[in-house]
VEXTIMAR-109996 format. One line per field, with one value per residue (C-alpha): x, y, z negated. Coordinates in steps of 0.1 Angstrom, whole numbers. Example, Ala and Ser with C-alpha at 12.3 -4.5 7.8 and 13.67 -1.06 7.14 Angstrom:
east <- (123 | 137)
north <- (-45 | -11)
up <- (-78 | -71)
***
This chain:
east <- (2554 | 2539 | 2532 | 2501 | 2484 | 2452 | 2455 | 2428 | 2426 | 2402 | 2398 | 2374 | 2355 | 2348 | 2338 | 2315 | 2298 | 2298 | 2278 | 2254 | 2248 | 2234 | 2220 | 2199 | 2196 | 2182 | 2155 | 2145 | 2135 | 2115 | 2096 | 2092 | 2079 | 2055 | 2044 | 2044 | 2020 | 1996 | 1989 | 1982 | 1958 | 1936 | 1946 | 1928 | 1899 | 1917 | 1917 | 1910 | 1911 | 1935 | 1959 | 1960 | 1968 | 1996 | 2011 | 2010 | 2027 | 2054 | 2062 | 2059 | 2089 | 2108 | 2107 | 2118 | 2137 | 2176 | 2204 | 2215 | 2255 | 2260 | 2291 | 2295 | 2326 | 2339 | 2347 | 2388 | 2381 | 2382 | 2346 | 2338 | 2376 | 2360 | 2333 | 2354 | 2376 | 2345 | 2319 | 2335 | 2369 | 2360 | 2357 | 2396 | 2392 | 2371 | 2339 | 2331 | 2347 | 2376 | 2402 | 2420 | 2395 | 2359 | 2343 | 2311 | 2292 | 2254 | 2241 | 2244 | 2224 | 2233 | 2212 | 2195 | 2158 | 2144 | 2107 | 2127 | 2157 | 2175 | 2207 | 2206 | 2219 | 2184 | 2197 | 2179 | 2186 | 2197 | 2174 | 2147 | 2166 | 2143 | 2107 | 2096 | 2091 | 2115 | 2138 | 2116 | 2084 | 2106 | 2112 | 2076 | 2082 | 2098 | 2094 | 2119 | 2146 | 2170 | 2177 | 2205 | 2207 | 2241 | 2255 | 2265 | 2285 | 2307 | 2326 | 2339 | 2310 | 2298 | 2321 | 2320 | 2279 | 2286 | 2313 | 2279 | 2275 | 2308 | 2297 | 2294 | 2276 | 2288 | 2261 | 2266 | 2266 | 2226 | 2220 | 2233 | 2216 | 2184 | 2193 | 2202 | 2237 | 2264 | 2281 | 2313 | 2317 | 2318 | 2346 | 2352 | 2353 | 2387 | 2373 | 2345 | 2360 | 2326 | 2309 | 2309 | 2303 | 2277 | 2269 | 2247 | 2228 | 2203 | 2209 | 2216 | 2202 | 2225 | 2207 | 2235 | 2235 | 2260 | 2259 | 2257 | 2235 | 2210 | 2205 | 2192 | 2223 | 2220 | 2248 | 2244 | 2272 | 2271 | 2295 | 2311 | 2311 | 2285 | 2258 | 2240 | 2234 | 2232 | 2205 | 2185 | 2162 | 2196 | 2199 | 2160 | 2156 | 2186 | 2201 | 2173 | 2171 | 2206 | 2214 | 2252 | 2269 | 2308 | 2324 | 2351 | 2379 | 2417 | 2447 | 2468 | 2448 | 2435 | 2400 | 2396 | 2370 | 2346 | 2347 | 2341 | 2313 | 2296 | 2303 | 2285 | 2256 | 2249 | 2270 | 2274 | 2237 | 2227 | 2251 | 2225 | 2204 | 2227 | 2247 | 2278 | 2270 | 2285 | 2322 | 2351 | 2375 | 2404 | 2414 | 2447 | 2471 | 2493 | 2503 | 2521 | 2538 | 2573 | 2585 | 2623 | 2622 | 2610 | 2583 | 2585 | 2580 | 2551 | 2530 | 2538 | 2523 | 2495 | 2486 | 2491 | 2467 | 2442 | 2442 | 2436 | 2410 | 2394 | 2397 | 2387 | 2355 | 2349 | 2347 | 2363 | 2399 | 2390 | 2356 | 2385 | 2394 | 2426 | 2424 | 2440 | 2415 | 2436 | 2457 | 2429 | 2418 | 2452 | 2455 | 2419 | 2428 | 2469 | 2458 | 2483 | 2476 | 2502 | 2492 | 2455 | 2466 | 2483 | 2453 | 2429 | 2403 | 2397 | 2392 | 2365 | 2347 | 2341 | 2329 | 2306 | 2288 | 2287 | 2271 | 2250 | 2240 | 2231 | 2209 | 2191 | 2183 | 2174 | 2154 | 2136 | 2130 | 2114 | 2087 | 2085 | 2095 | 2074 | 2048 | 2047 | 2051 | 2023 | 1999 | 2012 | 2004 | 1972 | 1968 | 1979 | 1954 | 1928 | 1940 | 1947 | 1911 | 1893 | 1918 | 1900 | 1868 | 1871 | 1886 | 1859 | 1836 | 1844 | 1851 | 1807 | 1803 | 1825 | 1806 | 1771 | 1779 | 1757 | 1739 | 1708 | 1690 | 1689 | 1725 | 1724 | 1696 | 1716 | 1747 | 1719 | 1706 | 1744 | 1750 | 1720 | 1735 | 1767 | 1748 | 1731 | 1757 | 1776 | 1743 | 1738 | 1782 | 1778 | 1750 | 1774 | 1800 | 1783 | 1773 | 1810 | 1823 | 1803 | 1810 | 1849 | 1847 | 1824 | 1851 | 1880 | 1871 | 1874 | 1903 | 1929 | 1910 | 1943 | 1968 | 1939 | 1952 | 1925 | 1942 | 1977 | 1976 | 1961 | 1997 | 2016 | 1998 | 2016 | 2047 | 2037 | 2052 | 2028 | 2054 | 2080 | 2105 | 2109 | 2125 | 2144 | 2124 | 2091 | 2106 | 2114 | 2080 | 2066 | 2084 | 2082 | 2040 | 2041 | 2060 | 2043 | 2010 | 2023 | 2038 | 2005 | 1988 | 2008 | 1997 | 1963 | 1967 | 1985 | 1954 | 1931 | 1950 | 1946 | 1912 | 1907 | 1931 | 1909 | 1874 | 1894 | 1906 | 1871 | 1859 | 1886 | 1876 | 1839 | 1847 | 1868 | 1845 | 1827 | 1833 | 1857 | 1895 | 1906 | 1929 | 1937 | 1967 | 1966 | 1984 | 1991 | 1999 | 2034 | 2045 | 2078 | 2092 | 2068 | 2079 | 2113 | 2104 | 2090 | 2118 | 2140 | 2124 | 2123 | 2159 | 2167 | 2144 | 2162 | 2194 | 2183 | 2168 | 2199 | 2226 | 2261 | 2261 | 2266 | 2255 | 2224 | 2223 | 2223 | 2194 | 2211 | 2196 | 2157 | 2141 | 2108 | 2131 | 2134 | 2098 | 2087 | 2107 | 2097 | 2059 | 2062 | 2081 | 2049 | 2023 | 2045 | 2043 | 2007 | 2002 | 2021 | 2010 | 1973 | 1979 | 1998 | 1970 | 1941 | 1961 | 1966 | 1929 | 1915 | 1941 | 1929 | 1893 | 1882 | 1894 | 1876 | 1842 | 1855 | 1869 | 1834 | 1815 | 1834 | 1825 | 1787 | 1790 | 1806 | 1775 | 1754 | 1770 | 1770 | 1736 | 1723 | 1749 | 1733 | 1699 | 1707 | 1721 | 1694 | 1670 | 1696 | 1714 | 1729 | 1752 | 1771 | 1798 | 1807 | 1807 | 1832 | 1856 | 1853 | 1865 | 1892 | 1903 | 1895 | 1919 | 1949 | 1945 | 1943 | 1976 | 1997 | 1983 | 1998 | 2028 | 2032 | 2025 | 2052 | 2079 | 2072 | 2073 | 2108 | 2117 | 2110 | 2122 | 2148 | 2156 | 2119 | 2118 | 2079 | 2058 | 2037 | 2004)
north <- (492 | 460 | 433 | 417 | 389 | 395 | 395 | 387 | 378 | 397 | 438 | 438 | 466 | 441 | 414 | 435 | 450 | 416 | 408 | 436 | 431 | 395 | 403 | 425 | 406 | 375 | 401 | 410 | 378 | 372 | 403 | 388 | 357 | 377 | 398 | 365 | 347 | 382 | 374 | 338 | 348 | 370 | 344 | 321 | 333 | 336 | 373 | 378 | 414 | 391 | 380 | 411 | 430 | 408 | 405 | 442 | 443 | 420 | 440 | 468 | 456 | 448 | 476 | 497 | 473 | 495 | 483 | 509 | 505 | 529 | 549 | 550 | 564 | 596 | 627 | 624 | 584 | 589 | 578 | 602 | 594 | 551 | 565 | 584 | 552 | 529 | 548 | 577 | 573 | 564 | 605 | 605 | 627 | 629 | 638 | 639 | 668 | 650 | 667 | 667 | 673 | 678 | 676 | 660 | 681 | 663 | 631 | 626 | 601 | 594 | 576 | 575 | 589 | 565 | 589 | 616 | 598 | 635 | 642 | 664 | 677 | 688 | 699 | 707 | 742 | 739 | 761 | 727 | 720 | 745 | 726 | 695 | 676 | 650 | 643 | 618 | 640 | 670 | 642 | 651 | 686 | 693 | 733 | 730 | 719 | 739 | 720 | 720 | 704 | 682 | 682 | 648 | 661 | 688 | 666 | 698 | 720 | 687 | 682 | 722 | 718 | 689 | 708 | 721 | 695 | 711 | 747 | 761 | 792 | 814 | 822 | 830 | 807 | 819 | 808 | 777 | 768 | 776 | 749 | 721 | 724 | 723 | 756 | 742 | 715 | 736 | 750 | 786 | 809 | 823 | 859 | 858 | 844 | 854 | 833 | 795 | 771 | 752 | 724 | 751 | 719 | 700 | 666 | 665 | 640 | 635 | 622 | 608 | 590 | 563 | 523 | 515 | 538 | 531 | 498 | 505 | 513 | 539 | 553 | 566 | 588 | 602 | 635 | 620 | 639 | 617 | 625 | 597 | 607 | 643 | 629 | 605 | 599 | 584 | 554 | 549 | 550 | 550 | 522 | 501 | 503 | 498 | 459 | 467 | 491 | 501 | 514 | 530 | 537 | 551 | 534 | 561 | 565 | 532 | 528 | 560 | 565 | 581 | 557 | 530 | 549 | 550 | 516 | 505 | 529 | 528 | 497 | 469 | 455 | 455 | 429 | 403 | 417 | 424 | 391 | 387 | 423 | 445 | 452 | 472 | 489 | 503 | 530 | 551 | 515 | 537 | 558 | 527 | 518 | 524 | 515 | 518 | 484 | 472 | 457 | 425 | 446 | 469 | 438 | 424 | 461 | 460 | 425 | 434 | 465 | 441 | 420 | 448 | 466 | 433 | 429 | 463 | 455 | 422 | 405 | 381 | 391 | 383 | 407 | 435 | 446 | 467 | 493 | 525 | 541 | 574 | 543 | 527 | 557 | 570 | 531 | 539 | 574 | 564 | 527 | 516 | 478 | 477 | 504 | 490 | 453 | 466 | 491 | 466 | 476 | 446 | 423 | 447 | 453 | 415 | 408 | 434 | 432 | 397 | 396 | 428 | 406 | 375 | 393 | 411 | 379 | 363 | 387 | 383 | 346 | 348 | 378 | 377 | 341 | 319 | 345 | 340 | 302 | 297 | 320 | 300 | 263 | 278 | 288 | 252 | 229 | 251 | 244 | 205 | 202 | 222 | 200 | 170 | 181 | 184 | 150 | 136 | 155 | 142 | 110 | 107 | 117 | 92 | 68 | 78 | 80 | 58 | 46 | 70 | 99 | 73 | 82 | 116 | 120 | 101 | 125 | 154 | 138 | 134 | 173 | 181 | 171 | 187 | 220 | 214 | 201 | 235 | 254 | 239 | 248 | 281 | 286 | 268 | 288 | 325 | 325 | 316 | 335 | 370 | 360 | 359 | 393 | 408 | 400 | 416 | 451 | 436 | 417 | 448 | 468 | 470 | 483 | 506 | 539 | 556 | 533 | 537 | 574 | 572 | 553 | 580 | 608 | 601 | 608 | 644 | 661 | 685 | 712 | 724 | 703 | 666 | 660 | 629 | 609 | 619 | 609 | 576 | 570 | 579 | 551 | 527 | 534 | 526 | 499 | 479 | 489 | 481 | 446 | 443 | 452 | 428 | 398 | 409 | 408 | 374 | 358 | 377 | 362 | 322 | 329 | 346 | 316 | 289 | 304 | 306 | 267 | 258 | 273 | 258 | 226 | 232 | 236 | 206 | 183 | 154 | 147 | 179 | 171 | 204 | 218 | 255 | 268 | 284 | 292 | 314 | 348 | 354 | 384 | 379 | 405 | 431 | 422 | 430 | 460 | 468 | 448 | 475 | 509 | 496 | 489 | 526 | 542 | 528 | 536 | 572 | 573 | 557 | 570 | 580 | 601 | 638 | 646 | 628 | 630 | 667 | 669 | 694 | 678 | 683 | 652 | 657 | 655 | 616 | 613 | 626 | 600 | 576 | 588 | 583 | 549 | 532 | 550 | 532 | 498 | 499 | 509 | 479 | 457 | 468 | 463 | 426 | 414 | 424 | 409 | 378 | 377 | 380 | 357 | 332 | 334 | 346 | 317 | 294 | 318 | 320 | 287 | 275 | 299 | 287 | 253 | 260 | 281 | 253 | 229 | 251 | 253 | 218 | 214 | 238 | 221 | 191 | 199 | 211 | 176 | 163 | 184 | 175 | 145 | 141 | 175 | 150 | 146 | 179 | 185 | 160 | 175 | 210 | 191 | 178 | 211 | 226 | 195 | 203 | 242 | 235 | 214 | 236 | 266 | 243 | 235 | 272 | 278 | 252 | 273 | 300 | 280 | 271 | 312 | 323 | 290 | 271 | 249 | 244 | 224 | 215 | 216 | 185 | 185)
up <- (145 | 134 | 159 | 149 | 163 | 173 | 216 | 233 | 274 | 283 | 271 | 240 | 253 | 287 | 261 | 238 | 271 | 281 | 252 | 248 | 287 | 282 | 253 | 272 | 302 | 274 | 266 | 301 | 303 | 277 | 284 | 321 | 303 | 285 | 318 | 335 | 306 | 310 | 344 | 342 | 313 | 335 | 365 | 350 | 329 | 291 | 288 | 250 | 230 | 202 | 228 | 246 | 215 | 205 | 235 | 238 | 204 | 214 | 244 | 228 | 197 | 229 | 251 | 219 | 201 | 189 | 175 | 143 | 135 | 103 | 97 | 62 | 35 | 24 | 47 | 60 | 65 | 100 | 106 | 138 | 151 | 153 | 170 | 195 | 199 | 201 | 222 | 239 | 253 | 289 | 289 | 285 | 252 | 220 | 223 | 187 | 171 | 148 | 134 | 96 | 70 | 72 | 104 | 104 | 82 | 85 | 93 | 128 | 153 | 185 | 202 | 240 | 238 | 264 | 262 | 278 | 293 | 284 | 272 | 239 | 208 | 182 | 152 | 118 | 101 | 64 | 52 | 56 | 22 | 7 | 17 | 4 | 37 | 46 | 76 | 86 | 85 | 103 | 133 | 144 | 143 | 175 | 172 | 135 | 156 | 173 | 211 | 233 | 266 | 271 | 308 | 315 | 342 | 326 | 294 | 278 | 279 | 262 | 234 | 227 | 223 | 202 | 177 | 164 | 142 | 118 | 117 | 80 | 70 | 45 | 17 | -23 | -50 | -57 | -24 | -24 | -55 | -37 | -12 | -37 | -37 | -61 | -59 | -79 | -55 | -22 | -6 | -7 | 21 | 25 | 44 | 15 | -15 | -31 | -11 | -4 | 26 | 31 | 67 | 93 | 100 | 75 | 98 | 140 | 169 | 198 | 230 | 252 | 282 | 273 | 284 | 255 | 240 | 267 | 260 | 226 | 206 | 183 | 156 | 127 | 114 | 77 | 71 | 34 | 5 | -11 | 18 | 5 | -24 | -12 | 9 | -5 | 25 | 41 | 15 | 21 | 60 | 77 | 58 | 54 | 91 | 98 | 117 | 106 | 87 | 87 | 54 | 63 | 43 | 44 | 42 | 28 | -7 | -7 | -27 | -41 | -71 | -50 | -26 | -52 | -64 | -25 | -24 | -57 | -55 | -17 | 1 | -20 | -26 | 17 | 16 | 10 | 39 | 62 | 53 | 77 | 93 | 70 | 74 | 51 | 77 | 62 | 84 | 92 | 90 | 115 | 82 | 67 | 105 | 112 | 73 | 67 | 56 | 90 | 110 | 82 | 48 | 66 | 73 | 39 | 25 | 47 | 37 | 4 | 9 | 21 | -8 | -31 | -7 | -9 | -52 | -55 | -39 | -45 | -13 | 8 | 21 | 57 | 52 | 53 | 93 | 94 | 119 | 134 | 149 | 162 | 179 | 193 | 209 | 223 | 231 | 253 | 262 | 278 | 285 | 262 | 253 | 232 | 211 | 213 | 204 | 175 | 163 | 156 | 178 | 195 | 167 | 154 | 183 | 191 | 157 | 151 | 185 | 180 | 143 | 152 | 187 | 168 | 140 | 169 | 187 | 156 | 150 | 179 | 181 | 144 | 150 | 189 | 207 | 177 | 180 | 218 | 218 | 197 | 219 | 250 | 236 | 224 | 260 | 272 | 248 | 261 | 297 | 294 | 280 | 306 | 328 | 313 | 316 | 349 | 357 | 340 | 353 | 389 | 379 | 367 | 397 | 418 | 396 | 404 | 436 | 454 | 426 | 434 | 408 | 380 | 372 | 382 | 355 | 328 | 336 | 330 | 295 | 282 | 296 | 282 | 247 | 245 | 256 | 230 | 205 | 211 | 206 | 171 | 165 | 175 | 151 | 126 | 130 | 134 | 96 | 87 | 108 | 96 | 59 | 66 | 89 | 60 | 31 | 53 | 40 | 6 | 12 | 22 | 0 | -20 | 4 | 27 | 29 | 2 | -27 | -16 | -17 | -52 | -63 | -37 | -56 | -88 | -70 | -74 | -103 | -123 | -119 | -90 | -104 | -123 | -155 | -156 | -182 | -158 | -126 | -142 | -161 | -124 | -106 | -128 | -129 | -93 | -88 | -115 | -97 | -61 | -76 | -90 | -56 | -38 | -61 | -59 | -20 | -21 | -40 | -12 | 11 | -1 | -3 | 36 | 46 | 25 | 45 | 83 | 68 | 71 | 98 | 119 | 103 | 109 | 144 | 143 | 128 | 148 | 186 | 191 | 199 | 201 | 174 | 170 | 158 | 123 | 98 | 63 | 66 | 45 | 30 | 23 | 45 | 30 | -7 | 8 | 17 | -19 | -31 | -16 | -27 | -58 | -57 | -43 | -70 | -97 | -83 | -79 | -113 | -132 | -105 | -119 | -93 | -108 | -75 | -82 | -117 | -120 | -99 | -76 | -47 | -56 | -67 | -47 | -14 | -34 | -39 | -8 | 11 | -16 | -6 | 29 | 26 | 11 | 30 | 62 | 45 | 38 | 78 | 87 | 66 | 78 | 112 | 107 | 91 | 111 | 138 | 118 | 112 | 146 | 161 | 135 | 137 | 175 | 191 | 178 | 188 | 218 | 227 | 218 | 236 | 266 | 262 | 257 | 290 | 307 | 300 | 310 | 342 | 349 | 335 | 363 | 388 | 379 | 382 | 417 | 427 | 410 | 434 | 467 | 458 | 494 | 480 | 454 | 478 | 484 | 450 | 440 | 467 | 451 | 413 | 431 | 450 | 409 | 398 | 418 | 408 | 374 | 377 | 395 | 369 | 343 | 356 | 359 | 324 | 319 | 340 | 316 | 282 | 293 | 306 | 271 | 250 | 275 | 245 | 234 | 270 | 275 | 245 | 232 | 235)
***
């Protein structure tokens, strides 16, 4: 056996736990951040519909933030057998049914359902084949899934429930056909040789109470035999959702045709997206251990292997892990570390937690930590300036003190002017502010739901069925309308951004300091997500696939998905920019509301001393008890700028 290099001190599994562990621990502290900056807003006084919402959202992303890892590559890869080794050996046997040939038999998740915090297996008949609906739209269907309960506590009466997910039926060649499949390419039955098999199950969840799998892990498994293009909703959802995906291959047939094909068709283009989180694994090395030749000449094959793999595909050499997964789990299973050292495990477990990990947290810093930061130093110019106010404030009065109603009533006069300099902005800024809200409608009239399902309607097919010049007329209709869509959306959206422009610069015009925070709303991660169906429609239209091409799997299964996909994106997109738009425009309404109803406070505090004069000295004691709250409330806000951002240390002013 090969001795290959790759120990490390401490157990990979211990490191990747390690990892996810303070990865998680990292996010429990931003969302005590977040908690922490709630409370200070109602604490003191900033509770605002805009912030709440967004910080709801934020916690929200947080709280069910998952990790998807994709299995991906052709059935007898040993796909389920890495899962076993990864995930499940701590049980001291597989859990996964994995045995020569076939197993897996539908797309499996496994995942923890946090809702329910129940262990499960839900699996979806076949027969769903038959309807149009999607996967996706079957998820909120509870009563078309059949349920069984997992007992954590009984490991075999686990795995037995789980061997579910490889049972066959035996139906005729008619049927089959009525289910979308491709009666030459399934296996016979051996008691019915008039009849073929077909998977029981149309796709299975798996709710299991794993470490792992409770922090937010979840696993995507695909049974091979072209299941992605068998099931087109796979390429659209579960890859598009997928932080890292494994394509597993074999080392005893190398890079077989079909694999080639999977890899062109379904693999190759997420490498952009997914950047340094998409991994080759050629599987099975054991088969080329223990050469006549020796230990020398099997590593000079396996290298050799690796630098084919890796021409084949046209990647990097290194972006090739060798592995051995039976090893890796024996390895687990008889704490052999010399088996495990030499299977490869270790090397892939540390880098795909740690790519996954780091996507994730970047992730996270883009569309939740910015997103916080910049509600927080809103939070903290407000603060500083109604800090200000207040020292000056007390220091009029220190000065009149003494000095008799003559300078008492010239404090009034000046108070009496900013009351009613903020009277006058309001009115400025009402009429601006009503034009902007009145142009919203018009603005996301685009993407509201009534004109998307206008573009998702001619994604129905006249008849039952599409023919293929139809389907591809169809898409290519509406993608040039929602490319079309989006520009007319991105010139809405320079002119909403021009009108909040001026409003914040209305507001910001003569004696006012304060500046909001504002900015352009981007759609660069929604073109993606066009960018991307797009991508997968042409691919299904132009597939060389025969699976695909033949139309065995029905083509409205597709365009459903296909349907679904942009009614999603327009939701979204709706909700992002209504949020955008009242976090740029209320608060400036309310930030000046404030200030007008802090002048009319001390206008009628001032009137009062005006009225009792002999109170001024009480009063300043009160601004300076108000002083040293507001400080300590700041320095507060402080602590939790540098919870959520240690390295943004304490924001400037």
């Amino acid at each position: 056996m090969p001795d290959r290099d790759d120990v490390i001190d401490e157990s990979s599994a211990q490191q990747s736990h390690r990892r996810v562990d303070d990865y998680i621990a990292w996010k429990k502290s931003i969302q005590l951040a977040l908690s922490n900056f709630q409370q200070w807003l109602v604490r003191n006084g900033f509770e605002a519909d805009h912030i709440e919402t967004s910080l709801q959202m934020t916690q929200g992303t947080l709280q069910t933030d998952r990790i998807t890892l994709a299995f991906v590559g052709e059935f007898s890869r040993g796909k389920t057998e890495l899962i076993n080794a990864l995930f499940f050996a701590q049980h001291g046997q597989r859990l996964l049914p994995s045995k020569p040939g076939r197993t897996t038999m539908c797309p499996t998740e496994l995942f923890f359902d946090l809702s329910t915090r129940e262990s499960f297996l839900k699996l979806l008949p076949i027969e769903t084949r038959s309807s149009e609906d999607s996967i996706q739209s079957y998820k909120k269907k509870p009563e078309a899934w059949t349920h069984f309960p997992l007992d954590f506590s009984n490991v075999e009466a686990m795995a037995e429930v789980m061997a579910q997910v490889c049972a066959v039926n035996s139906v005729t060649r008619e049927q089959a056909q009525e289910l979308k499949f491709d009666a030459k390419s399934l296996e016979i039955d051996i008691n019915n040789p008039e009849n073929v098999l077909i998977p029981k199950w149309r796709h299975a969840l798996i709710s299991f109470d794993h470490p792992l799998l409770r922090q937010g892990l979840r696993i995507i498994d695909t049974p091979g035999l072209n299941a992605l293009g068998a099931e087109p909703e796979l390429t659209i959802h579960l890859l598009q959702e997928a932080h890292a995906v494994l394509f597993i291959l074999s080392a005893d047939t190398g890079v077989t045709a079909t694999d080639l094909e999977i890899w062109e068709e379904h693999i190759k283009h997420l490498s952009g997206r997914l950047n340094e989180r998409m991994f080759a694994v050629l599987n099975k090395i054991d088969t080329l251990w223990d050469d006549p030749d020796g230990d020398e000449t099997a590593n000079k094959n396996l290298l050799h292997l690796q630098q084919q793999t890796a021409q084949v595909l046209g990647i990097p050499q290194d972006g090739i892990i060798l592995l051995s997964a039976k090893a890796a789990l024996r390895g687990k299973l008889f704490a052999d570390d010399e088996l495990m050292k030499n299977s490869g495990l270790k090397k892939l477990e540390l880098m795909l937690f740690e790519s996954i990990l780091k996507g994730k947290e970047l992730v996270i810093r883009e569309q939740i930590i910015d997103q916080s930061l910049r509600l927080m130093k809103t939070a903290k110019r407000h603060f500083k300036d109604k800090l200000s106010r207040t020292e000056s404030e007390r220091q009029s009065l220190e000065s009149s003190h003494g000095r008799g109603e003559i300078k008492l009533f010239q404090l009034n006069e000046r108070v009496k002017k900013e009351q009613d300099f903020y009277r006058k902005r309001l009115h400025a800024l009402t009429p601006l502010e009503q034009r902007l809200r009145t142009q919203v409608p018009n603005w996301l009239a685009p993407i509201q739901q009534d004109a998307l399902q206008v573009l998702q309607d001619l994604l129905i097919p006249t008849a039952k069925h599409w023919k293929h010049k139809e389907l591809g007329d169809a898409l290519e209709i509406v993608f040039t309308q929602l490319n079309e869509i989006f520009s007319v959306l991105q010139n809405n959206l320079e002119q909403a951004f021009l009108l909040i422009e001026r409003l914040h610069k209305e507001y910001g015009r003569d004696k006012e300091r304060f500046s909001m925070l504002y900015e352009r709303f981007e759609l660069g991660a929604f073109r993606e997500r066009v960018y991307f169906l797009e991508d997968s429609a042409k691919r299904f239209s132009g597939s060389r696939f025969r699976i695909w091409k033949d139309r065995l799997w029905n083509s409205l299964s597709f365009t459903e998905t296909l349907r679904e996909s942009i009614g999603q994106l327009g939701e979204d997109l709706r909700t992002e920019l209504n949020t955008w738009i009242e976090q740029s425009v209320t608060p400036i309404l309310k930030h000046a509301q404030q200030r007008k109803d802090m002048w009319d406070q001390q206008a009628t505090k001032l009137q009062g001393l005006l009225e009792s004069p002999a109170d001024v000295p009480e009063e300043i004691e009160r601004l300076k008890q108000e002083e040293q709250l507001l400080k300590l409330e700041l320095e507060r806000l402080e602590n939790i700028l540098t919870q959520i951002e240690p390295n943004e240390g304490k924001v400037s002013s």
